[in-house]
C-alpha positions in Angstrom: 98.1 89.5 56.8 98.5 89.8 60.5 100.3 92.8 62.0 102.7 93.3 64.9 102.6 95.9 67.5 104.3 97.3 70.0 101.9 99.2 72.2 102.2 101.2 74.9 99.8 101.6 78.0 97.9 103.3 78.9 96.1 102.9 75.8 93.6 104.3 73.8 90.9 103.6 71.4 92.8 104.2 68.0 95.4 101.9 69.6 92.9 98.8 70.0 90.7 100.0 66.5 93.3 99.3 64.3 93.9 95.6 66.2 92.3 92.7 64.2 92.6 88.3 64.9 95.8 87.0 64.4 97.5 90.5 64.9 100.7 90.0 67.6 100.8 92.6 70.7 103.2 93.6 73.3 102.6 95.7 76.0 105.0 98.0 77.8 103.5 100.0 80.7 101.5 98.5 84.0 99.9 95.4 83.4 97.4 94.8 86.3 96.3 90.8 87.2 92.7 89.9 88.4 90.9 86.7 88.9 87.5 85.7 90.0 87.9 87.0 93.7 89.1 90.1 92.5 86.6 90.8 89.7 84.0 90.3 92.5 85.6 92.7 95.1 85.8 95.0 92.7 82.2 94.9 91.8 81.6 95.2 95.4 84.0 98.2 96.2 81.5 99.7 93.2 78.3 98.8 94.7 79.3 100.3 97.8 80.6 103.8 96.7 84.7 102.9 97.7 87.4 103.8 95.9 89.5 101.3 94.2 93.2 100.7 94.7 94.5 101.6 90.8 92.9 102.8 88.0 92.1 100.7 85.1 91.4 103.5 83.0 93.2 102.6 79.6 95.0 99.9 81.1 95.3 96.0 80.5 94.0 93.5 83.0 95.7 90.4 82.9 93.4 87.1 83.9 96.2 85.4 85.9 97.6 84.3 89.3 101.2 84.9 89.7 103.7 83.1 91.6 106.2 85.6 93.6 108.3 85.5 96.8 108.9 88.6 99.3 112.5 89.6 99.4 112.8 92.4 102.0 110.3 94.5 101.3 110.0 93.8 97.5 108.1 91.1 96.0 110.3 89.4 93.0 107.8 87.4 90.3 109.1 83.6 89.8 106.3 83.0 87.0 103.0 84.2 85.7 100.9 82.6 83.2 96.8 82.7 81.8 94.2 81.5 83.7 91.1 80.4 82.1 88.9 83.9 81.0 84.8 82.6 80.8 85.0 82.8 84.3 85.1 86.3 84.0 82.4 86.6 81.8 79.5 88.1 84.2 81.9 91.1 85.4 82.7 92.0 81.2 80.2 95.1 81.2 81.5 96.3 84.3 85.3 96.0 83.3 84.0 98.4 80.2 82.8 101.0 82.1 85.9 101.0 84.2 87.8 101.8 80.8 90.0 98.6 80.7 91.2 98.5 76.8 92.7 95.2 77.1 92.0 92.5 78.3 94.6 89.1 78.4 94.1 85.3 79.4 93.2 82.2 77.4 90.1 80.8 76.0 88.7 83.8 75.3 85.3 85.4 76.5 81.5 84.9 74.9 78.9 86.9 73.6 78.4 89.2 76.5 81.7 90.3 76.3 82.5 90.7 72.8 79.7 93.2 72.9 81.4 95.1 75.5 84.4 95.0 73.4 82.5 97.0 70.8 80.9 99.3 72.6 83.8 100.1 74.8 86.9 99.3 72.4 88.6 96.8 74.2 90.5 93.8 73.0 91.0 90.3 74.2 94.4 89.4 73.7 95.4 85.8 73.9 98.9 85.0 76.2 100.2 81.9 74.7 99.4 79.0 77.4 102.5 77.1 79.5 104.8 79.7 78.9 104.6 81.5 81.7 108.8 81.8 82.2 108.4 83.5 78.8 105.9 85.3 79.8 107.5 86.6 83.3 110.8 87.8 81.6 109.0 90.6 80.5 107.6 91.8 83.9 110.6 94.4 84.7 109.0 94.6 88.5 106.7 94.0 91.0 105.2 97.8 91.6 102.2 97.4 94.3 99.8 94.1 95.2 96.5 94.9 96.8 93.8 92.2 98.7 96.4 89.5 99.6 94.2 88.6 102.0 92.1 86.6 99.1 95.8 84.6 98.6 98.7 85.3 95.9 96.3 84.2 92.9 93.9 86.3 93.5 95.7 89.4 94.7 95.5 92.2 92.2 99.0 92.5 91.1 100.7 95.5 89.4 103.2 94.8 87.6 105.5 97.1 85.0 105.7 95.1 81.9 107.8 95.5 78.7 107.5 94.4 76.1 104.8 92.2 77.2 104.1 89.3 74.8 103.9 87.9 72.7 99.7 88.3 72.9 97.7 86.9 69.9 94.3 89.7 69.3 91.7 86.7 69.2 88.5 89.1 70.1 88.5 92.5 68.5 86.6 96.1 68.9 84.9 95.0 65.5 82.5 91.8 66.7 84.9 89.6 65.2 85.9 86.5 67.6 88.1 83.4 66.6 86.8 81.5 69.2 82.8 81.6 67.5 84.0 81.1 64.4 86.0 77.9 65.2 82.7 77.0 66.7 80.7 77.7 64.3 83.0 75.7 62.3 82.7 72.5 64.2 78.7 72.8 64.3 78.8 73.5 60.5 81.2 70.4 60.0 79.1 67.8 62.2 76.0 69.3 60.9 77.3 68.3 57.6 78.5 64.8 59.0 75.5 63.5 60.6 72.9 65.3 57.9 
């Protein structure tokens, strides 16, 4: 039966161990955002020895472009929902080592990534698609943004978050994914069609 938590960041490996599919998260604590662009400057600030703008030890990288208007000197968040996760599939080992615990979008992440997942305890945690008003009522402020010069999507975004959710665990620290096995479904169901 699935299980609802309330978790805090940053987090730490018993907090994603005890996580399985189906389980409900929310997140209260920094929540940072990164897309493609940012996944490859980070990568890049690696290669070359620099030192990043935040850590990610423990934290939770959203997969996601917000929408946000400056007011003064404070950026206000209008909305903020998932962006599509495969794309970040070749940077999953190096988001690992980095010590992100959880990561959130939609579609989930293959084979390459689930692996991290184990070897790192992380968790992918589904944000529930076209609900990004939802989703931005729980994002308290707007606490730095770094790299706008890539454009608002793919900015990397901090944002304090409570209550964060609601985030469905759909890839776990255990090798379980939902997304294979709904695949593996449909092959086994065709396979049994056309056989």
């Amino acid at each position: 039966m699935a299980e609802t938590y309330f978790l805090n960041i940053p987090l730490g490996d018993s907090d994603v161990e005890k996580l399985k599919p189906g389980d409900i998260v929310y997140l209260t604590g920094l929540v940072y955002t990164s897309r493609d662009m940012g996944h490859l400057r980070i990568s890049n600030l690696l290669k070359e020895g620099k030192p990043l703008p935040v850590s990610f030890k423990g934290g939770a990288v959203f997969h996601a472009g917000p929408v946000a208007a400056k007011r003064g000197d404070k950026w206000e968040l209008s909305v903020i929902g998932p962006t599509t996760s495969i794309r970040m599939e070749p940077y999953a080992q190096m988001v690992g080592e980095l010590g992100v615990k959880a990561i959130i979008g939609k579609g989930g992440m293959a084979q390459e990534s689930l692996n991290s997942y184990n070897k790192y305890k992380q968790v992918y945690l589904q944000a529930p698609p076209g609900c990004a008003v939802k989703l931005s009522a729980a994002v308290k402020e707007i606490k730095e943004v770094h790299w706008l010069d890539m454009g608002m999507p793919e900015a990397l975004w901090v944002l304090d978050v409570e209550k964060f959710g609601p985030l469905i665990v759909t890839m776990d620290s255990n090798n379980i994914s939902v997304y294979q096995q709904i695949k593996d479904s449909a092959y086994q169901t065709l396979n049994e069609m056309y056989s």
